[in-house]
N, C-alpha and C positions, 0 to 999 in steps of 0.2 A: 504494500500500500504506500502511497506516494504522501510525503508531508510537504503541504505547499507555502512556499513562502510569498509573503506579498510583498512585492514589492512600487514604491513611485519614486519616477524618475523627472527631474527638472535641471533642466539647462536652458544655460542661463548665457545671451553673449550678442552679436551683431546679427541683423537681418540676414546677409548672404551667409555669413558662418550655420547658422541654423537652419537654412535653407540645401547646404551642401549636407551636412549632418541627418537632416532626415530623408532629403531623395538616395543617400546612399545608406538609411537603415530600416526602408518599405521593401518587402519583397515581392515578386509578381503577384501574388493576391491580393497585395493592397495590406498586409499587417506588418506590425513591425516586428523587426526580426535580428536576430544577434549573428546569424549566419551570413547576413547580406554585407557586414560592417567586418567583418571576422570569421571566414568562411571556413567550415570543418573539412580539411585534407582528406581526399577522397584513401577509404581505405583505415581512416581514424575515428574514433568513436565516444564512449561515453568520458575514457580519462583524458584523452585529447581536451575534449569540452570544461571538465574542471579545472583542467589546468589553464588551460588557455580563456575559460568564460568567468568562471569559478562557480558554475551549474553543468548539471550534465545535460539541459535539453533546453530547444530553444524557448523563447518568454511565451507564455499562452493570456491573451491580452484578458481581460477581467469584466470586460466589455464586446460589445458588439461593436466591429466599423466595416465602413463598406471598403470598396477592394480598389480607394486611389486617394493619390498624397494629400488631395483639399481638405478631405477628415484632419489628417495631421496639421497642416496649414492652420486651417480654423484654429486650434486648439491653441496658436502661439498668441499670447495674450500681447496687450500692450508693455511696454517696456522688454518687448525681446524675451521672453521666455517661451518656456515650450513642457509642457508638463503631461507626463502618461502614468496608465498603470497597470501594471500587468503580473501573473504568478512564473516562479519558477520552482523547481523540484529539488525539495531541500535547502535549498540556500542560495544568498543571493549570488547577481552578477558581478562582483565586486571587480576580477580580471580582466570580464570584457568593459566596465568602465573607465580601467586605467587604458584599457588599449583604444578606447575611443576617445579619451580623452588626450593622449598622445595624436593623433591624427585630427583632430578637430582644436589646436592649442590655443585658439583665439574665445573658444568655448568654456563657461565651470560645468560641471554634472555634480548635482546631489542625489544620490540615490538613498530614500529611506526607505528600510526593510524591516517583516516581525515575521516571525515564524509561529505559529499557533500550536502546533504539537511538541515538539523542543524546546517552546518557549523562552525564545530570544530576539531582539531585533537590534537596530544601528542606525548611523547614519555615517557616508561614506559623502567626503566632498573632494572634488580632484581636478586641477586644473595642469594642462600642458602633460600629464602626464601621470605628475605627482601629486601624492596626497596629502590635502591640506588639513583635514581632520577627518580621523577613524572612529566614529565612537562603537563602541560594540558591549550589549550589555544582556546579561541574562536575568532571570524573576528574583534572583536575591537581591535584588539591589534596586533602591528606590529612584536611581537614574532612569532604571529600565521603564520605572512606569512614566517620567517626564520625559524621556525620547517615545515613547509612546504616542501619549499624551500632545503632545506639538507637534509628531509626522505623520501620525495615522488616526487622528481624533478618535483615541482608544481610552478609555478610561479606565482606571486601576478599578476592579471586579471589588465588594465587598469582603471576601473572601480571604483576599490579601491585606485591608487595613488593618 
């Protein structure tokens, strides 16, 4: 059985840079896709993907969209952002954001992510490459429920006050 992590991605940076960044991470069906930005070597498989994505499959969106970039388009709000969201298996893409983020260096990417079975989530901030801030935090720790709390309007359950 698969534990699905959720993740939301916002990047953040100039009109053409965001515009390069998502016509090159739509795949022919119109979703967005980790394969199309960082494509799995024919012959390579699940540990390829973790190492190289830090998930082993690609994002499975958490919504419906139809199958061309003005869905994505739409979504860039004012002041140049661009914000999605979508599950992956196990744990976040933490790999393939440094490595998008390395190719798109005019761009930031925050990725916030919680995992519901494991009971963990983060936030992951990376620009040109490198990581500006790693947080990563599990349910013993009251961080956990404030990165929660401001990336995934999740509220600490009664159960844990």
């Amino acid at each position: 059985m698969v534990d699905w992590c959720e993740n939301k991605l916002t990047v953040t940076g100039d009109w053409d840079s965001l515009m390069g960044f998502l016509t090159k991470c739509i795949n022919p069906e119109g979703r967005f896709s980790f394969d199309e930005l960082v494509p799995t070597p024919v012959g390579s498989g699940q540990q390829w993907r973790l190492d190289n994505w830090g998930t082993c499959a690609d994002a499975e969106p958490d919504e419906e969209c139809p199958g061309d970039v003005s869905y994505y388009i739409q979504r860039i709000l004012r002041g140049y952002e661009f914000s999605t969201s979508f599950e992956t298996q196990w744990s976040p893409p933490r790999e393939w954001i440094k490595k998008a983020s390395s190719q798109f260096p005019n761009l930031l990417f925050t990725l916030s992510y919680f995992e519901r079975e494991q009971f963990f989530c983060g936030e992951l901030v990376v620009s040109a490459g490198s990581e500006i801030r790693n947080d990563y935090e599990d349910s013993d720790c009251d961080y956990f429920w404030d990165i929660l709390a401001r990336t995934q309007d999740y509220a600490k359950p009664d159960i844990f006050v």
